[in-house]
Each structure stands twice: as structure tokens, then as C-alpha cells.
N, C-alpha and C positions, 0 to 999 in steps of 0.2 A: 068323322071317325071311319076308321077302316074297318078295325075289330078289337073286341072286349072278351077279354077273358076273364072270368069273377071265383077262383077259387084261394081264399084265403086273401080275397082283397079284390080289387077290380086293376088288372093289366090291358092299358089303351093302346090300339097302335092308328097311328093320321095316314092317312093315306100321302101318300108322297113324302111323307116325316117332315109333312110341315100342320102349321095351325095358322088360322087368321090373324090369330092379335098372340108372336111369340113374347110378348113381357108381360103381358096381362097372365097367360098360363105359367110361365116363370113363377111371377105372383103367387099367384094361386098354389102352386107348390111350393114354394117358402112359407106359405102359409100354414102349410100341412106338418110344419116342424118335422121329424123324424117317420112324421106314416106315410109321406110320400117320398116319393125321388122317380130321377129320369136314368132307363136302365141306359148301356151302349149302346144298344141296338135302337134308341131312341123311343122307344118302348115309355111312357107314364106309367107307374106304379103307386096306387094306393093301397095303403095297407090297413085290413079290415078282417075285424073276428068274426063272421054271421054266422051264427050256428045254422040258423033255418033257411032254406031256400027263399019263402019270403021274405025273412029278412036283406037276405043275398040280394033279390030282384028291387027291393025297396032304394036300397041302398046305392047298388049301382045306378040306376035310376035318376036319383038324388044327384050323385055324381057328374054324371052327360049330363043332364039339366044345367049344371051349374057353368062345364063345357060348353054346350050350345050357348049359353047368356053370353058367355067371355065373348065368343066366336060374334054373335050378332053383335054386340055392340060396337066392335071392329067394324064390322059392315055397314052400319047406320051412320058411324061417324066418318067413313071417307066419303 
């Protein structure tokens, strides 16, 4: 990850606009039905209500974690 912005949802951006494993994060966002999508600027976009900060920080959190899994399993398997 390069950088995460979490206002009204968590906006990812990869450093080099790329990821380790792109059909696994594909995945992953078709998964998310209608709360995700990939802006132009190749920007991931989840979309999320958190009222509270912590739940903001919980959240996002949750998200990279699930990022970082995709990403190492890529890794483990070449």
C-alpha cells in the first residue's frame, strides 16, 4: 500500500498501481457488490458508514489485513 484515506469509507492507493496477486484483489472486489469499486486513477474504493473514529480505525484495519492475506498468499505460492 502506498496510502489510505478512511473518510466515509477506506480509499487505497498500491504503490506503482500495481498489487501482488491482481485477480485475487479483482475478487475481492466483486465481492464487495456495490461498496467497492476501482476509481480511474486506480485508486480501490470501499465504501463504509463509521460514525466513530474507532470504529473508522477498526475497520480500515480489517480491510489491509484482508489486502495484506491476498498479497502473501501470492507470495507463498510462487
Amino acid at each position: 500500500m502506498e496510502k489510505v484515506d478512511a473518510d466515509g469509507g477506506a480509499v487505497i492507493a498500491f504503490r506503482g498501481n500495481e498489487f501482488a496477486d491482481p485477480p485475487a484483489l479483482i475478487k475481492a472486489i466483486a465481492g464487495e457488490g456495490t461498496l467497492a469499486k476501482v476509481r480511474p486513477d486506480q485508486r480501490v474504493v470501499f465504501i463504509r458508514d463509521w460514525e466513530r473514529p474507532a470504529d473508522r480505525l477498526k475497520g480500515v484495519a480489517a480491510i489491509l489485513t484482508r489486502l495484506v492475506g491476498l498479497a502473501e498468499a501470492e507470495q507463498k505460492a510462487a
